[in-house]
VEXDREN-2710 file (C-alpha; in Angstrom, 1 decimal):
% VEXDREN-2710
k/r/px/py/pz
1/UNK/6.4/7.5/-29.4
2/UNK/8.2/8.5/-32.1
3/UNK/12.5/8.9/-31.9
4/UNK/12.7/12.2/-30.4
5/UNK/14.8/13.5/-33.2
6/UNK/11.7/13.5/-35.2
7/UNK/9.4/15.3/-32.4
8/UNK/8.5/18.5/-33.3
9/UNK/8.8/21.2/-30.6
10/UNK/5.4/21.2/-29.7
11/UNK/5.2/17.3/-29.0
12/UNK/8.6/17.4/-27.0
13/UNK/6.5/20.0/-24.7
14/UNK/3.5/17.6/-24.6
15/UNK/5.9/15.1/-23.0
16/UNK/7.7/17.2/-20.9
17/UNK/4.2/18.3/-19.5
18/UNK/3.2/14.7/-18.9
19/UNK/6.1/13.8/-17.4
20/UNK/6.3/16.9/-14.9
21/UNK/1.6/15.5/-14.3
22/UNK/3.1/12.3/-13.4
23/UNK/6.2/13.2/-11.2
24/UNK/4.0/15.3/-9.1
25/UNK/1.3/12.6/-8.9
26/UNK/4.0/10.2/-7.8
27/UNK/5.3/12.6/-4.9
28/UNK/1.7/13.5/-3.8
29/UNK/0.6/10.0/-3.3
30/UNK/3.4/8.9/-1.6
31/UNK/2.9/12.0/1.1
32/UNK/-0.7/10.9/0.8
33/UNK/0.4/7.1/1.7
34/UNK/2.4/8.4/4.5
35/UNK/-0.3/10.9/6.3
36/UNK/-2.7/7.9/5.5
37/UNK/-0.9/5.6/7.7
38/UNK/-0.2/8.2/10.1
39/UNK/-4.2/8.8/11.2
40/UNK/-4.5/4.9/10.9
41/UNK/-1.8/4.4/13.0
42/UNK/-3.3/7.1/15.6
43/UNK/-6.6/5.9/15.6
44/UNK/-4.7/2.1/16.5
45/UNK/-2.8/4.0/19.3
46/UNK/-6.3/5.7/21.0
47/UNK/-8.4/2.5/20.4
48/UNK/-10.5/3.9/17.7
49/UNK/-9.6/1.0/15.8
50/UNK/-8.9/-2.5/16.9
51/UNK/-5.7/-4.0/16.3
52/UNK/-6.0/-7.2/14.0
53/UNK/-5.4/-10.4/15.4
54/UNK/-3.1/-13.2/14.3
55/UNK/-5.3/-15.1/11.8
56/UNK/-6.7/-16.1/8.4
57/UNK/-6.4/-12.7/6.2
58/UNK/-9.9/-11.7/5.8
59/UNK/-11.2/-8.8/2.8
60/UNK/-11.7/-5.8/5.1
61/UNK/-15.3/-5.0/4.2
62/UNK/-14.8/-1.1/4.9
63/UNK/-11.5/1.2/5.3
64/UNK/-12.3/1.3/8.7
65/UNK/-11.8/-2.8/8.8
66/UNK/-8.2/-2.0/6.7
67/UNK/-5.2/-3.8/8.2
68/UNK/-2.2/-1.6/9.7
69/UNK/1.5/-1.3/9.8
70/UNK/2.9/-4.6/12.1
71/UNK/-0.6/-6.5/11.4
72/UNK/0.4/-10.4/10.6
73/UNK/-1.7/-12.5/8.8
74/UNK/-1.7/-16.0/7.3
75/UNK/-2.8/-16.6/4.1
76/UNK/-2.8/-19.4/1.7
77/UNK/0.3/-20.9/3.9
78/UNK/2.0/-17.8/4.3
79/UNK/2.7/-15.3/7.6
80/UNK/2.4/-11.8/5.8
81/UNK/3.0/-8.5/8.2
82/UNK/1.5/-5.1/6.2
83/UNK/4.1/-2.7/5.7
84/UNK/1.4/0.4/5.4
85/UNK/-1.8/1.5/7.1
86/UNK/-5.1/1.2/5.5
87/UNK/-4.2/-2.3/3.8
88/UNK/-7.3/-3.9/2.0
89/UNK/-5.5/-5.8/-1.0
90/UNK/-4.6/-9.3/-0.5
91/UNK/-1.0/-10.6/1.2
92/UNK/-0.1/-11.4/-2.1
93/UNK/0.5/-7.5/-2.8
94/UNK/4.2/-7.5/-2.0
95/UNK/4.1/-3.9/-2.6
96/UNK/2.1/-3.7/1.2
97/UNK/2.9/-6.9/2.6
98/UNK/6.5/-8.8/3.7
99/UNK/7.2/-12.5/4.6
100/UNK/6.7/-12.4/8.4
101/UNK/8.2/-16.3/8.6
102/UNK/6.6/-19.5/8.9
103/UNK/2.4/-20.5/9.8
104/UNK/2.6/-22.0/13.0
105/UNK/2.0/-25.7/13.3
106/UNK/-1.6/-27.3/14.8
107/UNK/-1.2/-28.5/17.7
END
């Protein structure tokens, strides 16, 4: 992108129009995200969906398999708890998943 100084008019309103795409992209998938998790949540609640059990993360193989808000997991040596509805990426993804503490020993 050039300096703006050097934009002419009708690239400064190219910008201005991407920006204003993006910005309203951004606030419609965060609603989206939060209605999303809503209805996941819901389906929890009425037993429409099980609740996952403490255990080995697993790839959910459909979006009805998808983990939910409060699920904990373990992976790779890590207790990970999903901090959205309809979670399919792995714990790693600190943008859905938190540090829910330690993996309990073996007994």
């Amino acid at each position: 992108m050039p300096p703006i100084e050097d934009m002419t008019p009708e690239e400064i309103q190219e910008w201005m129009d991407a920006l204003e795409k993006e910005m309203l992209r951004r606030q419609n998938l965060a609603l989206f995200q939060e209605k999303q998790t809503e209805l996941h949540e819901q389906f929890r609640n009425n037993g429409m969906l099980p609740k996952a059990d403490f255990g080995e993360w697993e790839k959910p193989e459909e979006s009805v398999d998808a983990y939910g808000v409060g699920d904990v997991v373990t992976r790779n040596g890590k207790v990970r708890r999903a901090k959205a509805g309809m979670v399919v990426c792995e714990p790693s993804c600190d943008e859905h998943w938190e540090d829910a503490g330690e993996e309990p020993e073996d007994e």
